[in-house]
C-alpha positions as CSV (number, residue, x, y, z in Angstrom):
1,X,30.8,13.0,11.2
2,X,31.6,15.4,8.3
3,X,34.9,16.7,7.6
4,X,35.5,19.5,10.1
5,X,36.8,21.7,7.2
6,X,33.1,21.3,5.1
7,X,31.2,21.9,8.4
8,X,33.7,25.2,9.0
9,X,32.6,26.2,5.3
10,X,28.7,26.0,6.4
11,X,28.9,28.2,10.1
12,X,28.0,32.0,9.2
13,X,27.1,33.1,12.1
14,X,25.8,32.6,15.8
15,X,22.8,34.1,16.9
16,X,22.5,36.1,20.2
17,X,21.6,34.3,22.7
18,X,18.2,36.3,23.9
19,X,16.8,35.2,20.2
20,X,17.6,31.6,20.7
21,X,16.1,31.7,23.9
22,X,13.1,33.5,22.3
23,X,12.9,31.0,19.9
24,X,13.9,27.6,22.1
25,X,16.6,26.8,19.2
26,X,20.1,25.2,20.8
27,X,23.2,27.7,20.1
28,X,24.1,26.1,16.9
29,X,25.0,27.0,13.5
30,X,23.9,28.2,10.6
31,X,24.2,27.5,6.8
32,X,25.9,29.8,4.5
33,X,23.6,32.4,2.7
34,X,20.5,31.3,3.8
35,X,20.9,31.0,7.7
36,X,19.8,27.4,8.3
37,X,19.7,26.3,12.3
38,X,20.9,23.1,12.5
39,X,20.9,20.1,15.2
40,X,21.4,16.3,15.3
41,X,18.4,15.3,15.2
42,X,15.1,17.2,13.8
43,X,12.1,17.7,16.2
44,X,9.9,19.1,13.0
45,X,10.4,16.8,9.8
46,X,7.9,18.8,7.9
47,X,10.2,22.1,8.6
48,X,13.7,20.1,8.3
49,X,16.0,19.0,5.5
50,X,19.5,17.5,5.6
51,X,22.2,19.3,4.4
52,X,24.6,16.9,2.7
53,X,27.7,19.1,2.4
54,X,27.9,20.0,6.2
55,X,25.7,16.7,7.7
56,X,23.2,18.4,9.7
57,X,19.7,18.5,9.8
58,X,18.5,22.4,9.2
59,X,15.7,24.7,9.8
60,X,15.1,27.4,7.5
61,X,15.1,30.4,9.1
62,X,12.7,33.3,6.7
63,X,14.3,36.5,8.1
64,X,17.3,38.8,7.3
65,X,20.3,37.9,9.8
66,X,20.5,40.5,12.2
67,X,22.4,40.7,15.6
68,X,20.5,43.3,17.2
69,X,17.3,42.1,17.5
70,X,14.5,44.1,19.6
71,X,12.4,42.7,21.5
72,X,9.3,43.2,19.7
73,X,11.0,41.1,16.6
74,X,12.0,38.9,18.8
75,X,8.7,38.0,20.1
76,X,7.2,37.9,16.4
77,X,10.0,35.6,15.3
78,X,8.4,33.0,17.9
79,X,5.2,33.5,16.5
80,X,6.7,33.0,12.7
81,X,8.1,29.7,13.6
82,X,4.8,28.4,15.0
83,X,3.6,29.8,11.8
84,X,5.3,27.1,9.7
85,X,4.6,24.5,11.8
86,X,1.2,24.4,9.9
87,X,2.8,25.2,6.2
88,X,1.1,22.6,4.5
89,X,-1.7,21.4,6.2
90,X,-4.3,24.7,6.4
91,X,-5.5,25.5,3.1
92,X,-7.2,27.4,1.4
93,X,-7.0,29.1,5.2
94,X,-3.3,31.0,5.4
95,X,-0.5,29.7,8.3
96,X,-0.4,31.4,11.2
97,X,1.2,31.3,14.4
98,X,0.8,33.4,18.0
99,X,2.5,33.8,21.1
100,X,1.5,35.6,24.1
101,X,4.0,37.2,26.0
102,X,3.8,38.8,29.7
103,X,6.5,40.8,31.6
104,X,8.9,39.9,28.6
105,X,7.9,36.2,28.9
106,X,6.2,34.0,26.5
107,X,3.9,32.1,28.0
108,X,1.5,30.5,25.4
109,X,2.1,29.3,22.1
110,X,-0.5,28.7,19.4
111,X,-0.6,27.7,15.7
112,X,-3.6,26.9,12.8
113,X,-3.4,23.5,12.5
114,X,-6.1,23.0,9.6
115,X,-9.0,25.3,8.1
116,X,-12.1,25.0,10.4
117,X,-10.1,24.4,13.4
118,X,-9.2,27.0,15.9
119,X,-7.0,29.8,14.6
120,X,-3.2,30.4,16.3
121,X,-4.8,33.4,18.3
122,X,-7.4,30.9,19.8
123,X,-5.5,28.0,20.2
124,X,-2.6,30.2,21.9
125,X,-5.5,31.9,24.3
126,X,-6.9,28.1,25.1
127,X,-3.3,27.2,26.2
128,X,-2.7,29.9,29.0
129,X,-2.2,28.3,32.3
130,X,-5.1,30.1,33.5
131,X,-7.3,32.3,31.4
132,X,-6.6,35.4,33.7
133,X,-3.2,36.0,32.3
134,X,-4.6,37.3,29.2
135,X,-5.7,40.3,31.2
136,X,-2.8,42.5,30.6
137,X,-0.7,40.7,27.9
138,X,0.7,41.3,24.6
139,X,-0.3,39.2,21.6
140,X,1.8,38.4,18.7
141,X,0.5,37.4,15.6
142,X,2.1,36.8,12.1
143,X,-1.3,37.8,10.2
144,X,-3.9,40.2,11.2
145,X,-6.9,38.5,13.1
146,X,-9.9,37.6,11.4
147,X,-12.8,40.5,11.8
148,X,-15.7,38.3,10.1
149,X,-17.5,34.9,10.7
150,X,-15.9,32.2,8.5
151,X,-15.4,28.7,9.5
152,X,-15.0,29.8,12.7
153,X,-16.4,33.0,14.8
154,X,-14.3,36.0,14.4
155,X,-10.9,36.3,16.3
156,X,-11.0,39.6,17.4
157,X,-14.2,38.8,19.7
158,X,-12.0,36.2,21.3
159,X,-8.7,39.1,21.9
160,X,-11.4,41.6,23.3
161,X,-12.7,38.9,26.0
162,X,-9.3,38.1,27.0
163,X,-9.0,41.8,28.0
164,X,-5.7,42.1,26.0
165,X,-3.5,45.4,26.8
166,X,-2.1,45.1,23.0
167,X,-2.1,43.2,20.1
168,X,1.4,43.1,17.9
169,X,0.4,42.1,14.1
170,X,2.7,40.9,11.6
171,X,1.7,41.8,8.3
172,X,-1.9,43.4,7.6
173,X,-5.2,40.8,5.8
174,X,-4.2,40.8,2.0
175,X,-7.7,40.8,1.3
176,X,-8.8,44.5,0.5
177,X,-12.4,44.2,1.9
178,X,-10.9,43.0,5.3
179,X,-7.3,44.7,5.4
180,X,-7.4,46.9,8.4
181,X,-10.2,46.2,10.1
182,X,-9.4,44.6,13.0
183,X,-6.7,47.0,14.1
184,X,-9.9,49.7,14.0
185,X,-11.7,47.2,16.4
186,X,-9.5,46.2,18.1
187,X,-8.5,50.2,19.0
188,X,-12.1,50.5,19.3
189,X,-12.1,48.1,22.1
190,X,-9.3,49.9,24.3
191,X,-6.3,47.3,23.2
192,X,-3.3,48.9,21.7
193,X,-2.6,47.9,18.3
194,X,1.1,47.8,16.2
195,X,1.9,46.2,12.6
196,X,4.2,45.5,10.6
197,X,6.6,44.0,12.3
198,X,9.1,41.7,10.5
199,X,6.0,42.3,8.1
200,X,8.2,41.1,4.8
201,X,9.0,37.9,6.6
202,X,5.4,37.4,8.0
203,X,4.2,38.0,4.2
204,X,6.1,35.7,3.1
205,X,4.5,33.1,4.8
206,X,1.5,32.5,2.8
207,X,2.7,33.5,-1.0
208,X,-0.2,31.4,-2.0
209,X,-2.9,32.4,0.0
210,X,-2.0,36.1,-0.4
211,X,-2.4,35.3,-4.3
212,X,-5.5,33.2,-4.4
213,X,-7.3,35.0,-1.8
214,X,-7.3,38.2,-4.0
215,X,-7.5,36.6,-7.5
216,X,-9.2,33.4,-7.2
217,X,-5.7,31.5,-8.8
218,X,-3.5,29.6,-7.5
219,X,-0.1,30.6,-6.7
220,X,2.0,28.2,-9.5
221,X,5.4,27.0,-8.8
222,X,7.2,25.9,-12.0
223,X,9.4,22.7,-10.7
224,X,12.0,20.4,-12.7
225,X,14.9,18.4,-12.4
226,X,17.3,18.9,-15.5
227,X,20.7,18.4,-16.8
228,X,23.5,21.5,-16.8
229,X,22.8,21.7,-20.3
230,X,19.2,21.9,-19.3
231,X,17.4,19.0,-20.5
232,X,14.7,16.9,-18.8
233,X,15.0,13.4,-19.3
234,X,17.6,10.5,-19.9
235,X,17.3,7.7,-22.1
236,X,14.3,5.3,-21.9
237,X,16.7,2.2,-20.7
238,X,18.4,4.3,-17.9
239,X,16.8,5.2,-14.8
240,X,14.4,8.3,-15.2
241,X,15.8,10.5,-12.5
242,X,18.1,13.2,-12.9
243,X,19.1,14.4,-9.9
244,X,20.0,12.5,-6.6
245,X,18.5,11.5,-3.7
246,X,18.8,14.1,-1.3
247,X,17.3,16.9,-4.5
248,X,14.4,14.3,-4.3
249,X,13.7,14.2,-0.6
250,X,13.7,18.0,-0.9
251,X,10.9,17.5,-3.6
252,X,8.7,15.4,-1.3
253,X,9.0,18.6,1.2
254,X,8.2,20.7,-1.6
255,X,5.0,18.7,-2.8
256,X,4.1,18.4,0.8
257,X,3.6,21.9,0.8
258,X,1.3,22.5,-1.9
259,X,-2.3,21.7,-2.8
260,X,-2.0,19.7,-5.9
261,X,0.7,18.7,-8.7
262,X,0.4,19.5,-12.0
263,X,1.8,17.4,-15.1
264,X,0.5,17.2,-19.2
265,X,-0.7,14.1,-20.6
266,X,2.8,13.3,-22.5
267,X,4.1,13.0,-18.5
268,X,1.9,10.2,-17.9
269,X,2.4,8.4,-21.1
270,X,6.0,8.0,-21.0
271,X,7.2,8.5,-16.9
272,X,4.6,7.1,-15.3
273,X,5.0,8.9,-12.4
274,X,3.2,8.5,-8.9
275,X,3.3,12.3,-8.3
276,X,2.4,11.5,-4.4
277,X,4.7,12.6,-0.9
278,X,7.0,10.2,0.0
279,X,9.0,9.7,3.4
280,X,7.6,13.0,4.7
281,X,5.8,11.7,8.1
282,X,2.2,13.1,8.6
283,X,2.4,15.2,5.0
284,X,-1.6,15.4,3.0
285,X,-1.1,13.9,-0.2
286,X,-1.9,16.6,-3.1
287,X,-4.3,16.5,-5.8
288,X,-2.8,15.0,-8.9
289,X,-3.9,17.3,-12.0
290,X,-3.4,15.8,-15.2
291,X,-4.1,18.4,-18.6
292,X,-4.2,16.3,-21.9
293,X,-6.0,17.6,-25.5
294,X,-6.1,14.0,-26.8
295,X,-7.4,12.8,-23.5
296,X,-5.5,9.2,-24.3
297,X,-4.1,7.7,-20.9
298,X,-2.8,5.1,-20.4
299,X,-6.2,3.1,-18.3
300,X,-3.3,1.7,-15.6
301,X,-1.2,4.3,-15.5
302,X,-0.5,4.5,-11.4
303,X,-2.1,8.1,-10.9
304,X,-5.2,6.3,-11.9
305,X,-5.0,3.3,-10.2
306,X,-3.6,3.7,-6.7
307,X,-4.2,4.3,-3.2
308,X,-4.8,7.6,-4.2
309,X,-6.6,7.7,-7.5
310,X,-9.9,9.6,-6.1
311,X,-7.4,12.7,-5.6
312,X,-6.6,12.7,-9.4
313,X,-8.3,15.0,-11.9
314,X,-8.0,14.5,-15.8
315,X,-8.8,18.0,-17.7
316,X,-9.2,17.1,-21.4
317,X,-8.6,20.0,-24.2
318,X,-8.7,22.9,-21.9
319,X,-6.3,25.8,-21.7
320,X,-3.5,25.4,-18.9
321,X,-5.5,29.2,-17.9
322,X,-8.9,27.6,-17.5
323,X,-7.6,24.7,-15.5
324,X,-6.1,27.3,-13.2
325,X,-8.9,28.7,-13.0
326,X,-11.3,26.1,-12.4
327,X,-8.5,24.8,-9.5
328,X,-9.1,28.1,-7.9
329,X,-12.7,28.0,-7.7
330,X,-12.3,25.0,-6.2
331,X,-10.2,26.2,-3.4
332,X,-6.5,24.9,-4.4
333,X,-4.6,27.7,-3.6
334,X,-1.1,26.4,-4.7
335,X,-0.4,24.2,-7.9
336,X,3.3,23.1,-8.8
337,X,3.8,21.8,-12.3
338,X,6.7,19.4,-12.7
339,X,6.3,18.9,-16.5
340,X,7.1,18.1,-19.4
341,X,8.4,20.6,-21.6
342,X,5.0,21.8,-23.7
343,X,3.3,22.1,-20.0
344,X,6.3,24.5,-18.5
345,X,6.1,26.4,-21.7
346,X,2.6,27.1,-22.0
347,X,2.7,28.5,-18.0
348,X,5.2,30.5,-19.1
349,X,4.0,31.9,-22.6
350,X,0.9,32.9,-20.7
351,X,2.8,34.6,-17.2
352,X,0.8,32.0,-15.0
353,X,3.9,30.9,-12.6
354,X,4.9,32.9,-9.8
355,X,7.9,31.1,-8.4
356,X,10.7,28.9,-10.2
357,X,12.6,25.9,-8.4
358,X,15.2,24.0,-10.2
359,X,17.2,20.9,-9.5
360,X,20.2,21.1,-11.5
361,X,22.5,17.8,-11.8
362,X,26.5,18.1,-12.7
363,X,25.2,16.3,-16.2
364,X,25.1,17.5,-19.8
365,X,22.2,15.2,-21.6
366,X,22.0,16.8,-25.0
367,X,18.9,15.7,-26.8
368,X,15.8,17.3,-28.1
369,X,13.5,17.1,-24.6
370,X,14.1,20.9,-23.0
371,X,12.9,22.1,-19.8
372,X,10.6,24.8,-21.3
373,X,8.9,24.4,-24.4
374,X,6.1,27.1,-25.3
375,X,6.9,29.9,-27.8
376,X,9.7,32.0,-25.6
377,X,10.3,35.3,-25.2
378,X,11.0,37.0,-28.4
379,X,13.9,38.9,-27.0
380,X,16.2,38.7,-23.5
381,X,14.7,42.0,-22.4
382,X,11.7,40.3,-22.8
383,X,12.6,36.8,-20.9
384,X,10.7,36.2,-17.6
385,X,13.3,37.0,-14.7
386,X,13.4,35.9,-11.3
387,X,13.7,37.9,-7.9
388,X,15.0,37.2,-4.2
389,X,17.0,34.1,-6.3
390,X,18.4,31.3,-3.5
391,X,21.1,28.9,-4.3
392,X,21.0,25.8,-2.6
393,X,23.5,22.5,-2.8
394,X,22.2,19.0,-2.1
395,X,25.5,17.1,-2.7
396,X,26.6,17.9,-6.6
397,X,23.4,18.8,-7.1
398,X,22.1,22.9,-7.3
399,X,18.6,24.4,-6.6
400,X,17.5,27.3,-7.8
401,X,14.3,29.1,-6.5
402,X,13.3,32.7,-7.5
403,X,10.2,34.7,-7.6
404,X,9.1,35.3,-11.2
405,X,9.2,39.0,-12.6
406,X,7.7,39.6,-16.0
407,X,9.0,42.2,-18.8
408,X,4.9,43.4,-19.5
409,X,1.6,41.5,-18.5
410,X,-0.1,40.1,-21.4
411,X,-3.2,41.0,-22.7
């Protein structure tokens, strides 16, 4: 057990008990400044991480702490958590969850699991005890139902069959040709429509879809592990990582989460790295990108040559831009490039991440290997900042993640 005066340091707060019971979480406690649920043992590993200052397994909660909670968000907060129980694994579809609740009661459940599979809305509808008791109900939903055929039939057919008395939406389609549309079919139908509930929280959910399915690019995620003095690597006879083992584990979720990893050519030579999930049970392995000019790898360098070599793809002598690109078109919706130096700085010199995360270890490493290369900014007011920053410890260790503001857009 941890020392009762670290664990004090972690509790914030308790939340009321109808949103526990809403959300079937034990009364536990939470970690400082981000609100993490913990318990002893994890039922979701994919949603989990351990916190090694407090000794508890926690859930990250993606909502504003509030004690008086209506009922409405209440009822959406259930539907956000069986949202991320498909972060990861439903690409390029977004994650979505659903809960149907009658006379204050949930009593279905219902989450995309993969794209071409039932949606949340369907899958929650398919679990009613008996179909009947969608006559009447309310649906929540994190993300507006689908109006058009896709992989599968449109959702909104399915709500109108089941007779629905109202259907509570999230946030809105991010897609302009489809935002809207089923609330106006929905109220075309008879069935009571209302949006934007916890809508920031319910956005926030699908950062990469919301990206890629207006732009066609990938939502990038600039990752490293570095030294306080902000350098990359340690000396070719020392172990290569930086960081410990709990900022790794929380990598491996990371990756999980994404459709592909991204490193340059000079990566390969010298690391050697695997750039697969490790120890996270169930997690798709993503597509390993590799982006050389000289096109010179090493022929048994492991990306090449493992178990998963068919899900690596070499780009010789094109622009980080046009690899983006080409990713998009292909349907990778999220890309997180962990290195080295010139590949960080060319993403940044040409504005193409969207979120930061940063190990940093209690090390200074000197040396000439930086964290981002590129050109820079040619003044602070200029610098890339980041927005909604979150600190996070894993032991001595700091992460850093923020959303990635820029001074102008380039040409």
């Amino acid at each position: 057990m941890p020392d009762e005066r670290v664990r004090d340091d972690c509790i914030r707060k308790i939340l009321p008990l109808s949103l526990l019971y809403a959300l079937q979480y034990k009364p536990l406690d939470f970690h400082i400044g981000s609100y993490w649920h913990t318990e002893s043992s994890p039922s979701n590993f994919r949603a989990a991480s351990f916190c090694h200052l407090c000794g508890n397994w926690l859930y990250p909660l993606p909502f504003p702490m509030v004690l008086n909670v209506s009922s409405t968000e209440s009822m959406m907060l259930a539907a956000i958590r069986e949202a991320e129980r498909g972060i990861g694994q439903t690409s390029p579809n977004p994650s979505v969850g659903a809960v149907i609740v009658r006379d204050d009661q949930i009593i279905s459940r219902g989450w995309h699991k993969k794209a071409g599979e039932p949606h949340a809305e369907v899958e929650a509808i398919r679990g009613l005890p008996s179909p009947e008791l969608s006559k009447g109900a309310t649906l929540f939903v994190t993300l507006e139902p689908c109006s058009t055929h896709g992989r599968t039939p449109p959702c909104v057919e399915t709500i109108i069959r089941g007779k629905f008395k109202r259907v509570v939406i999230g946030t809105l389609d991010p897609n302009p040709a489809h935002a809207g549309k089923a609330l106006s079919i929905l109220n075309s139908a008879g069935i009571e429509t209302e949006h934007g509930v916890l809508e920031e929280q319910c956005r926030r959910l699908n950062l990469a879809f919301n990206k890629w399915i207006v732009t066609k690019m990938p939502f990038v995620i600039a990752k490293a592990g570095m030294t306080l003095d902000g350098r990359l690597t340690r000396p070719h006879h020392e172990p290569r990582w930086i960081t410990n083992e709990a900022s790794r584990h929380d990598t491996h979720l990371l990756r999980s989460r994404v459709d592909a990893i991204l490193v340059g050519g000079e990566t390969v030579r010298v690391d050697d790295p695997e750039l697969t999930v490790r120890g996270i049970p169930g997690a798709r392995q993503p597509y390993r990108i590799v982006v050389t000019q000289s096109g010179n790898l090493p022929p048994a360098a492991r990306i090449l040559t493992d178990a998963y070599k068919d899900r690596t793809c070499v780009f010789v002598g094109r622009s980080l831009r046009k690899v983006l690109e080409d990713l998009g078109q292909k349907e990778i919706t999220s890309v997180m490039i962990e290195g080295g130096m010139r590949t960080l700085g060319e993403a940044f010199d040409q504005q193409l991440v969207d979120q930061v995360c940063f190990y940093v270890a209690p090390l200074l490493g000197g040396g000439p290997k930086l964290v981002v290369g590129g050109l820079g900014a040619g003044s602070t007011a200029e610098s890339p900042q980041l927005m909604n920053v979150e600190y996070r410890r894993f032991g001595d260790d700091l992460r850093m993640t923020g959303d990635v503001k820029y001074a102008a857009t380039i040409a």
